[in-house]
N, C-alpha and C positions, 0 to 999 in steps of 0.2 A: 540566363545562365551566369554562374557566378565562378570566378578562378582566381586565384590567388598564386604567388612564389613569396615564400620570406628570404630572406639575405639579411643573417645573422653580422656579415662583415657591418655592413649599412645601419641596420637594427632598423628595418622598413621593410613594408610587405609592399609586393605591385598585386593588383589589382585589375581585373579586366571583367568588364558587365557587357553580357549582351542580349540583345531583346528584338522583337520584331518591329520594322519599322515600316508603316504604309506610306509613299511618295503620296506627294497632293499638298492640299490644302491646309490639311492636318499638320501645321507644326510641334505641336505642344506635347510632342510624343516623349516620355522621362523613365529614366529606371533608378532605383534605389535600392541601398541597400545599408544597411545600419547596425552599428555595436552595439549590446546592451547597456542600458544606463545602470545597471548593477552587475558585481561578477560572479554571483550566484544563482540570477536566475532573469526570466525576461522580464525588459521594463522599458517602459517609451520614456518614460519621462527621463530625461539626463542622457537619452540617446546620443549617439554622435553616428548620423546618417552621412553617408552623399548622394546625392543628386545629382543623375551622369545622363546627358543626352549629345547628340551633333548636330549641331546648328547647322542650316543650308547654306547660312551665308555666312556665320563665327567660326565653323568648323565645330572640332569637340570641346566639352565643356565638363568640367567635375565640379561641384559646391560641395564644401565643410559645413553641413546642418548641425546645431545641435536643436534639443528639444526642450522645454522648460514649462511647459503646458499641453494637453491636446487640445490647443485651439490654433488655427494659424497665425502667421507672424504677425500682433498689432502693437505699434510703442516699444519692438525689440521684444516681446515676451511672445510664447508659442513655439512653432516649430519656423525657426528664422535660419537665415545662413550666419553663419560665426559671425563675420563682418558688421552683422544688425544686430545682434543680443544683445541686451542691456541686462541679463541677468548674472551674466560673471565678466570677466575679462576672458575673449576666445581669439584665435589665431583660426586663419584657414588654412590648415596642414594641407592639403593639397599640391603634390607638387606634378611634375612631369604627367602631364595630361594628353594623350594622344585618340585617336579613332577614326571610325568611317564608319559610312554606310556603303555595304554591299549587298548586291540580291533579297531587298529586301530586309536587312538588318543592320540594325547599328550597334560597335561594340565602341567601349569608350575602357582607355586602361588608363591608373594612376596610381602612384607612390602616396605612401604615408610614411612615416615612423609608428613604432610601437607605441612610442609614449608619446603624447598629443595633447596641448592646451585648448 
């Protein structure tokens, strides 16, 4: 499930993902959710995803993806976090990152700005 607030004062949307989480052994459990890499219609490539889960023992977590290939991240090219791209200069817009898991669900909320390196 995906929610959003904008705050025009700020010029940043918040952000809140949540998805089902099974306790156990299974940590690798992630939700995503990504802007189009064009502004007319869908496109992975040039995406700018995040990548939102709660750590059991980091707590919550949001990553600034972008995309620059359908392959995963090798050598900075693929679908890397901003941090690792070698294909432009990126920023991890990501800010105020909160969440938990309750009854079985994890939700993770985070700020961005509108406009985003």
């Amino acid at each position: 499930q995906l929610s959003w607030r904008v705050d025009n004062d700020t010029a940043s949307v918040r952000f809140r993902l949540c998805g089902c989480h099974s306790n156990g052994s299974d940590t690798n459990q992630y939700m995503g959710f990504g802007l189009s890499g064009s502004a007319n219609s869908t496109l992975m490539i040039g995406a700018d995803p995040t990548i939102a889960w709660v750590d059991e023992t980091d707590g919550p977590q949001a990553v600034d993806y972008y995309l620059s290939a359908y392959t995963q991240c090798r050598a900075g090219l693929g679908a890397c976090p901003d941090a690792m791209d070698s294909s432009r200069t990126c920023n991890d817009d990501i800010i105020d990152v909160s969440g938990s898991i309750t009854n079985g669900q994890q939700c993770v909320s985070f700020t961005r700005q509108f406009s985003t390196s």
